[in-house]
PQR file of N, CA, C, O and H, with PARSE charges and radii, in Angstrom:
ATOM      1  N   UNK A   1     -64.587 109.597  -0.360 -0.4000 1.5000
ATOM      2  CA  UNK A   1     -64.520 110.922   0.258 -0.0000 2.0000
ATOM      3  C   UNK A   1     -63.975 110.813   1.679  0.5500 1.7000
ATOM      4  O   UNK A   1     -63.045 111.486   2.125 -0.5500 1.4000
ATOM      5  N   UNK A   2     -64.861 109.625   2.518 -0.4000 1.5000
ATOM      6  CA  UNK A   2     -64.178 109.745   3.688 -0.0000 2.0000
ATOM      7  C   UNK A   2     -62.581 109.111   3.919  0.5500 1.7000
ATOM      8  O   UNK A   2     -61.738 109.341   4.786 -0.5500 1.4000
ATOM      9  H   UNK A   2     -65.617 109.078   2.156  0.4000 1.0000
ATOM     10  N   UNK A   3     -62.586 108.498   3.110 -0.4000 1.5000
ATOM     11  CA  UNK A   3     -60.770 107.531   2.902 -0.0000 2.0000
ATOM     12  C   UNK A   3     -59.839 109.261   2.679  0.5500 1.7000
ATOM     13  O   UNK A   3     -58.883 109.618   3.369 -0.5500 1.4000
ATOM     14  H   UNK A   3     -63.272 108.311   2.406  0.4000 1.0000
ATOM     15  N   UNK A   4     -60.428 110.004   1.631 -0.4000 1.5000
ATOM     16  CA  UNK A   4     -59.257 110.889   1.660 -0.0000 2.0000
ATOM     17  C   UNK A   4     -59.464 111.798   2.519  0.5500 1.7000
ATOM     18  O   UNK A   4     -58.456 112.448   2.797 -0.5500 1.4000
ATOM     19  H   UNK A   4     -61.204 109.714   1.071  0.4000 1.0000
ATOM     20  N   UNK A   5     -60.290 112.051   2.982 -0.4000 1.5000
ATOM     21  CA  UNK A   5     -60.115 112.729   4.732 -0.0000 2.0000
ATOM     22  C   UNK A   5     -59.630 112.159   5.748  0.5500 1.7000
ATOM     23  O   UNK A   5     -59.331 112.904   6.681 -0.5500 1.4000
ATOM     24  H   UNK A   5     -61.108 111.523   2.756  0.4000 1.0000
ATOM     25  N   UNK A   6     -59.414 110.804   5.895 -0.4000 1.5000
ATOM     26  CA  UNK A   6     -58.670 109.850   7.052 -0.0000 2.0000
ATOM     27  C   UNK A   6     -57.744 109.982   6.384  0.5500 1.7000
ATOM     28  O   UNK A   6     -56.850 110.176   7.207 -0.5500 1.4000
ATOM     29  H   UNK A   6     -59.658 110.199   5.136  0.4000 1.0000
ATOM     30  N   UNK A   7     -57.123 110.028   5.011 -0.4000 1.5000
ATOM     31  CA  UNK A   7     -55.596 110.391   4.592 -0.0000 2.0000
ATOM     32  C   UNK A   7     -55.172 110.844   4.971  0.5500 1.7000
ATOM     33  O   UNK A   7     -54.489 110.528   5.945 -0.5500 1.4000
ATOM     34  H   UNK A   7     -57.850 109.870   4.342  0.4000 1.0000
ATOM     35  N   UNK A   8     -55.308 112.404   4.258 -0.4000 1.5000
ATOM     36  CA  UNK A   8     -54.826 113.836   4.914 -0.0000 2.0000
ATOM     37  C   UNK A   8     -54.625 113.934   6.216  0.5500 1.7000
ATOM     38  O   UNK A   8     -53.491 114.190   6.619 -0.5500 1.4000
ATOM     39  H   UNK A   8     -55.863 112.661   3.466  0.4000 1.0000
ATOM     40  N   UNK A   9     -55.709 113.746   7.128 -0.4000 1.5000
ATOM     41  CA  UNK A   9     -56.238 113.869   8.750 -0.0000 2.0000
ATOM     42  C   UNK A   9     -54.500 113.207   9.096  0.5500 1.7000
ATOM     43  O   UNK A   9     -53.687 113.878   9.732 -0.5500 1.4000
ATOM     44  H   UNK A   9     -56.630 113.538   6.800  0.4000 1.0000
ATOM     45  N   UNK A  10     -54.170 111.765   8.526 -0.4000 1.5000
ATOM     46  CA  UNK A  10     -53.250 110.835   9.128 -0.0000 2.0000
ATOM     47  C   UNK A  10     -51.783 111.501   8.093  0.5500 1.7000
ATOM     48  O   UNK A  10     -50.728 111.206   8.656 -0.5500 1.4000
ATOM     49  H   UNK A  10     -54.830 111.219   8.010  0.4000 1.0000
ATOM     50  N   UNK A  11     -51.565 112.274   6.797 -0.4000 1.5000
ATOM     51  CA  UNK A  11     -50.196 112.823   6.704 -0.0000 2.0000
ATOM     52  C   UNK A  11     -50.170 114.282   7.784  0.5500 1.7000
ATOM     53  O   UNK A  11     -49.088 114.545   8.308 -0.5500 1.4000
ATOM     54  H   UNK A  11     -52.422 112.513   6.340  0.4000 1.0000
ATOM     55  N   UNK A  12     -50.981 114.893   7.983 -0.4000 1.5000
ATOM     56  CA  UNK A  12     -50.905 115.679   9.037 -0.0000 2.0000
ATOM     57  C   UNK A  12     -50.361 115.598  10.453  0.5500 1.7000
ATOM     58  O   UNK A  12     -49.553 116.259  11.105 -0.5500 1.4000
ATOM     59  H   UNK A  12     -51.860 114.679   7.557  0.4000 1.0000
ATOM     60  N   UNK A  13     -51.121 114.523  10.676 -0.4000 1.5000
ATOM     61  CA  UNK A  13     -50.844 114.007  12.537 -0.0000 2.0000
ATOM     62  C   UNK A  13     -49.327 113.340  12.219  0.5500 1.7000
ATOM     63  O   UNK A  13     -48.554 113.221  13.170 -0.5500 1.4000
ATOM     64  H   UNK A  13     -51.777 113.985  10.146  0.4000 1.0000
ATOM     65  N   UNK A  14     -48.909 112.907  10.878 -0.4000 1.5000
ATOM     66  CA  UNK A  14     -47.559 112.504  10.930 -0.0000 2.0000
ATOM     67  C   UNK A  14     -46.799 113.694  10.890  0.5500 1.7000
ATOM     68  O   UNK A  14     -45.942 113.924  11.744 -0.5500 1.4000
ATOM     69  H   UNK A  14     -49.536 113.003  10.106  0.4000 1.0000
ATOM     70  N   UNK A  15     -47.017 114.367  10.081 -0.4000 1.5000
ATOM     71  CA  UNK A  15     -45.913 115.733   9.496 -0.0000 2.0000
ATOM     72  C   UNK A  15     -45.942 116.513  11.224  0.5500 1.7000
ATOM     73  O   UNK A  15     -44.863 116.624  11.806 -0.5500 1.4000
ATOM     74  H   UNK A  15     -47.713 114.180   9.388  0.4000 1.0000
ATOM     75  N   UNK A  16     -46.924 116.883  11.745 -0.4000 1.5000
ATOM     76  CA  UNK A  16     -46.954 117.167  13.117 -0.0000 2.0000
ATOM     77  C   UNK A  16     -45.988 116.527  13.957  0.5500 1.7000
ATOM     78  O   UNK A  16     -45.033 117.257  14.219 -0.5500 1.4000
ATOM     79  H   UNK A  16     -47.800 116.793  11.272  0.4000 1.0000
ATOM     80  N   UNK A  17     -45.949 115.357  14.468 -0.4000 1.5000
ATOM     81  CA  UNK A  17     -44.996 113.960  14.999 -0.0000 2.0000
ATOM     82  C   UNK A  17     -43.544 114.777  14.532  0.5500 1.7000
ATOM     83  O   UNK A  17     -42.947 115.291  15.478 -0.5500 1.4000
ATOM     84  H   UNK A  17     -46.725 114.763  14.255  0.4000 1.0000
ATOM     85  N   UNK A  18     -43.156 114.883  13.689 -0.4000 1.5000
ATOM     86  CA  UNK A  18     -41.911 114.537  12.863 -0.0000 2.0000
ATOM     87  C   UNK A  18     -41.615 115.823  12.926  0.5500 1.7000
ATOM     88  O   UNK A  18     -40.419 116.055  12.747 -0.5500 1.4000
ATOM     89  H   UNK A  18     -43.641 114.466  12.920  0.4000 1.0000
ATOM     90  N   UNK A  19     -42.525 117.053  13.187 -0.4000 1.5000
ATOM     91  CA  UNK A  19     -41.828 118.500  13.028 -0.0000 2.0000
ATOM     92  C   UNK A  19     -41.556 118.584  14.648  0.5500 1.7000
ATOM     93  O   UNK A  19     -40.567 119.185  15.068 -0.5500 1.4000
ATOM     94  H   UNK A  19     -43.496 116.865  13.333  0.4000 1.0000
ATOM     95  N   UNK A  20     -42.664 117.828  15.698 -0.4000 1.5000
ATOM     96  CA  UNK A  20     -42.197 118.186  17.310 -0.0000 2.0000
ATOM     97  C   UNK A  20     -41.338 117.393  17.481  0.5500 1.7000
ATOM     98  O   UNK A  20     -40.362 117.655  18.184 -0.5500 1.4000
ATOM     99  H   UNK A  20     -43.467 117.340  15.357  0.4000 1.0000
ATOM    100  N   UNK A  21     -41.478 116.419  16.970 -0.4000 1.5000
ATOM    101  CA  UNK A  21     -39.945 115.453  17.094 -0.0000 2.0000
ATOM    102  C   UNK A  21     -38.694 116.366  16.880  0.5500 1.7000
ATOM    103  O   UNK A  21     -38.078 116.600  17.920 -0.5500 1.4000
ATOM    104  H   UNK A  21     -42.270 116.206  16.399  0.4000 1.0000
ATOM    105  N   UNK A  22     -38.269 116.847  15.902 -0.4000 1.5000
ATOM    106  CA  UNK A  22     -37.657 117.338  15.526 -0.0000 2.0000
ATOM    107  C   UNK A  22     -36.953 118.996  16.135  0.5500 1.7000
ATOM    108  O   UNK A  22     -35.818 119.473  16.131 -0.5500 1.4000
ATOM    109  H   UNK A  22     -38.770 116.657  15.057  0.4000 1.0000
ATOM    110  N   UNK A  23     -37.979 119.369  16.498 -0.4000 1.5000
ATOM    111  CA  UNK A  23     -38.375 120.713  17.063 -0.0000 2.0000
ATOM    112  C   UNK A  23     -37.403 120.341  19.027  0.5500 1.7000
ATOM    113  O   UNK A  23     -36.486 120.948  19.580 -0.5500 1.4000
ATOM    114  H   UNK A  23     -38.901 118.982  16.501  0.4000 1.0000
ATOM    115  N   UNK A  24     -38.021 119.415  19.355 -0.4000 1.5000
ATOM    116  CA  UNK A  24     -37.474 118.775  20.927 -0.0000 2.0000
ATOM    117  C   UNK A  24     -36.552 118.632  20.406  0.5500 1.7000
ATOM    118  O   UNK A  24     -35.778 119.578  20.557 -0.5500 1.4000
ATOM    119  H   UNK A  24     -38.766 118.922  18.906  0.4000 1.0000
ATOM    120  N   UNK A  25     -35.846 117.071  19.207 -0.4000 1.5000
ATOM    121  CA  UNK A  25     -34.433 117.220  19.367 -0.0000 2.0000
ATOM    122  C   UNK A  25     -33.550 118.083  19.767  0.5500 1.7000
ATOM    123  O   UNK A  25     -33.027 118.191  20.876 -0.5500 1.4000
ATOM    124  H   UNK A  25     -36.474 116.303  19.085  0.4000 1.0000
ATOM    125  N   UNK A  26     -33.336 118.984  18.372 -0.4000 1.5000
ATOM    126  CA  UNK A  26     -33.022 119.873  18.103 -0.0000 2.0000
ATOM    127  C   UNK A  26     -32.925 120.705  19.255  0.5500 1.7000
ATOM    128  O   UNK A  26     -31.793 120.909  19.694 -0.5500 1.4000
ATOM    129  H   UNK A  26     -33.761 118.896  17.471  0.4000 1.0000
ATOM    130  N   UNK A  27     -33.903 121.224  19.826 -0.4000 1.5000
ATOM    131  CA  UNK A  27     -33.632 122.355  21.014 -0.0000 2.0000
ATOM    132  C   UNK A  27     -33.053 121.850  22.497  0.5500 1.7000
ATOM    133  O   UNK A  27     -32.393 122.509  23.300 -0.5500 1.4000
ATOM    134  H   UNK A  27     -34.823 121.059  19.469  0.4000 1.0000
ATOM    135  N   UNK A  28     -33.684 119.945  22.643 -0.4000 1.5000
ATOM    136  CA  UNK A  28     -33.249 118.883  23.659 -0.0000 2.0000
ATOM    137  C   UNK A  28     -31.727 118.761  23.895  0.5500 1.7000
ATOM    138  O   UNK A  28     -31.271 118.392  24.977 -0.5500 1.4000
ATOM    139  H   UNK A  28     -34.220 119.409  21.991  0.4000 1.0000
ATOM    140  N   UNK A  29     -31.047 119.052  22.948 -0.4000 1.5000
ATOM    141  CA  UNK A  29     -29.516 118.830  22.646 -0.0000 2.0000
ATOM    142  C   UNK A  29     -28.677 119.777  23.541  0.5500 1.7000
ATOM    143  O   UNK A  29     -27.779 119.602  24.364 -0.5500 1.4000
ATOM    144  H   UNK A  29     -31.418 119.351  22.069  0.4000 1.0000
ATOM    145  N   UNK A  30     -29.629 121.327  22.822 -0.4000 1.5000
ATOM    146  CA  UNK A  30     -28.735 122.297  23.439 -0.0000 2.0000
ATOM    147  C   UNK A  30     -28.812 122.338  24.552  0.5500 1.7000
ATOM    148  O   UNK A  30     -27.806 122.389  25.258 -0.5500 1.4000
ATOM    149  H   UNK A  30     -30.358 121.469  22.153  0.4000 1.0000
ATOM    150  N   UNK A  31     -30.038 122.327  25.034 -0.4000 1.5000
ATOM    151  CA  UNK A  31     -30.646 122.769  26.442 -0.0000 2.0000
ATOM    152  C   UNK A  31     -31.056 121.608  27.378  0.5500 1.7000
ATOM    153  O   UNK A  31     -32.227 121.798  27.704 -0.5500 1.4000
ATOM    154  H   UNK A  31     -30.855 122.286  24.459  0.4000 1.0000
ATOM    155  N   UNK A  32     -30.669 120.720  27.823 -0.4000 1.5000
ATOM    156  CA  UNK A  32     -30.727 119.125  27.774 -0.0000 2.0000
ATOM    157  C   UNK A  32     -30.959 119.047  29.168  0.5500 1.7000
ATOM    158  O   UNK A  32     -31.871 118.369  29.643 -0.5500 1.4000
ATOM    159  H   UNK A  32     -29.717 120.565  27.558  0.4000 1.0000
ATOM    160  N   UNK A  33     -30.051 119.814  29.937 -0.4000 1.5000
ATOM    161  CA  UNK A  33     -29.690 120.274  31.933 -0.0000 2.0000
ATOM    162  C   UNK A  33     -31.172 121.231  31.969  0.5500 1.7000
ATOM    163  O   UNK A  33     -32.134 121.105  32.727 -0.5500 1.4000
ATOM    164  H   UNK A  33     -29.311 120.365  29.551  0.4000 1.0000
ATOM    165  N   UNK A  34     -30.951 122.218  30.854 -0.4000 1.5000
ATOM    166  CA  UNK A  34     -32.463 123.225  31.583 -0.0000 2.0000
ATOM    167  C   UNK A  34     -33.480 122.421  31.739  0.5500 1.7000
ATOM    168  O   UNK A  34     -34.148 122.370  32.771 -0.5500 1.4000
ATOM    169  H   UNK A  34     -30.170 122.321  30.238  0.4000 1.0000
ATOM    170  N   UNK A  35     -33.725 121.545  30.444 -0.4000 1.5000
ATOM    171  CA  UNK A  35     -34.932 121.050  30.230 -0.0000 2.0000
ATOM    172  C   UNK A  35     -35.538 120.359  31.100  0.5500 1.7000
ATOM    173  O   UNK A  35     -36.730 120.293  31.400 -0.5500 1.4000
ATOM    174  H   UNK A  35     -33.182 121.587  29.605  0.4000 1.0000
ATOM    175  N   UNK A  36     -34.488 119.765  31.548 -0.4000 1.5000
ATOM    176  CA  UNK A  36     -34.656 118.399  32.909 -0.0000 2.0000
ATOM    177  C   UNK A  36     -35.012 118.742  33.938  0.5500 1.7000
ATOM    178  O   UNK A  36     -35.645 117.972  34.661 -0.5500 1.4000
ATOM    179  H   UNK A  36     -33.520 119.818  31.305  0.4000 1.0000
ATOM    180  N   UNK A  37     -34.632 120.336  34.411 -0.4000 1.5000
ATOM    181  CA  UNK A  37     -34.536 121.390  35.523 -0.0000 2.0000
ATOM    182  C   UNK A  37     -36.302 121.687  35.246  0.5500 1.7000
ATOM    183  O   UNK A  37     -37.083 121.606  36.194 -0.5500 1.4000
ATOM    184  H   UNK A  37     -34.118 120.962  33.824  0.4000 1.0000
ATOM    185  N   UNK A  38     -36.703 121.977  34.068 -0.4000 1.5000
ATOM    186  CA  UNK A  38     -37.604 122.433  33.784 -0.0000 2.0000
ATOM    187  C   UNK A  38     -38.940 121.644  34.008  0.5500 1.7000
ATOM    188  O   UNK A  38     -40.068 121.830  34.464 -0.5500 1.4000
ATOM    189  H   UNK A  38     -36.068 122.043  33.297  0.4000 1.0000
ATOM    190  N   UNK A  39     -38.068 120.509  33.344 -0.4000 1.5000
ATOM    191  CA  UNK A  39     -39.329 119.483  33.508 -0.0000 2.0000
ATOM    192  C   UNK A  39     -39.636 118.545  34.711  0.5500 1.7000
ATOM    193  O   UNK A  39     -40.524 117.693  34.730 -0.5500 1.4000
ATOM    194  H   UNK A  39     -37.152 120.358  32.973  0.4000 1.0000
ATOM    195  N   UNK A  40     -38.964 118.767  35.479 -0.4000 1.5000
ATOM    196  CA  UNK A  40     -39.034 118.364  37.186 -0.0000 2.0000
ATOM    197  C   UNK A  40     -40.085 118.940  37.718  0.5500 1.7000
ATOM    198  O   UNK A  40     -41.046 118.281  38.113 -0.5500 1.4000
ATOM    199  H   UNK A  40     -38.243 119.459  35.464  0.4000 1.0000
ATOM    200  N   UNK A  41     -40.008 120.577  37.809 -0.4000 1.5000
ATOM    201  CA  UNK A  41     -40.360 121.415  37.920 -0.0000 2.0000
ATOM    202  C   UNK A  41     -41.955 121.744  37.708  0.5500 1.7000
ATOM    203  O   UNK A  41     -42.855 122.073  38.481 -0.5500 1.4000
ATOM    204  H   UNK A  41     -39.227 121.113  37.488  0.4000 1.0000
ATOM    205  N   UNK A  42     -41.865 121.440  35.952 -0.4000 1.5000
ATOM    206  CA  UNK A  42     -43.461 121.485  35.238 -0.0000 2.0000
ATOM    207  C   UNK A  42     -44.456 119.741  36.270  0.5500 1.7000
ATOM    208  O   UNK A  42     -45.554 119.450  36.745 -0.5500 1.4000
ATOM    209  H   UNK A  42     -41.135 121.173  35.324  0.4000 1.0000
ATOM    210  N   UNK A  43     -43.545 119.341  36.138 -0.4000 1.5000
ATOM    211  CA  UNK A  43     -44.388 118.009  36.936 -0.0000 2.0000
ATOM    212  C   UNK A  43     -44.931 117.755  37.765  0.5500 1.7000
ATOM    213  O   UNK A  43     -45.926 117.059  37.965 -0.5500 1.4000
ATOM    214  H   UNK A  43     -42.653 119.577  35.752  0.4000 1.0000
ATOM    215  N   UNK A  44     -43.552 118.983  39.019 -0.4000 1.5000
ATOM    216  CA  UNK A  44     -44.341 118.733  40.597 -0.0000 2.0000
ATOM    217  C   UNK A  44     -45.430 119.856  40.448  0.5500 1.7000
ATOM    218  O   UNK A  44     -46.405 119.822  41.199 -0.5500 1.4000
ATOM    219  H   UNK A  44     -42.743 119.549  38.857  0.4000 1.0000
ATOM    220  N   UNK A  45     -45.260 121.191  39.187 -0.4000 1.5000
ATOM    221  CA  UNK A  45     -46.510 122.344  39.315 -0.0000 2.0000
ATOM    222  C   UNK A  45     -47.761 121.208  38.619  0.5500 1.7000
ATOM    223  O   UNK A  45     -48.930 121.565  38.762 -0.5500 1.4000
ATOM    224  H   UNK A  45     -44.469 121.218  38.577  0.4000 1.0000
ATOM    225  N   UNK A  46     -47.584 120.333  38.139 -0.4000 1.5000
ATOM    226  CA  UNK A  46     -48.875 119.692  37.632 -0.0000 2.0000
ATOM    227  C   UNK A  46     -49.308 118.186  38.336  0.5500 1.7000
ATOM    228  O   UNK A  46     -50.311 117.548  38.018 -0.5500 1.4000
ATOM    229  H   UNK A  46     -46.633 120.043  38.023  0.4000 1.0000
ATOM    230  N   UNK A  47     -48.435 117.832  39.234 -0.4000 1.5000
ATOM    231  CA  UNK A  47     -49.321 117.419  40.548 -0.0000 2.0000
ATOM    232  C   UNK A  47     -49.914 118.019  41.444  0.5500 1.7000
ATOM    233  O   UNK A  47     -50.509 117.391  42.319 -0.5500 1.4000
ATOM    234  H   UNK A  47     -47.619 118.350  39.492  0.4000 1.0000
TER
END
């Protein structure tokens, strides 16, 4: 019982991985200058 709940639990946290992976590429490509702009930005607001 608990093996197929550490299964699932672990194709989840992968399928997750692989859809934000995917999700950043994908949008990383187009927007590559904003993002960088953006994420400078998000870093110095979260120091």
């Amino acid at each position: 019982m608990l093996d197929a709940t550490f299964e699932n639990l672990h194709i989840l946290v992968k399928s997750t991985i692989h859809f934000g992976y995917y999700f950043h590429t994908s949008g990383a490509v187009k927007n590559s200058k904003k993002q960088k702009k953006w994420l400078k930005k998000f870093r110095i607001s979260a120091l």
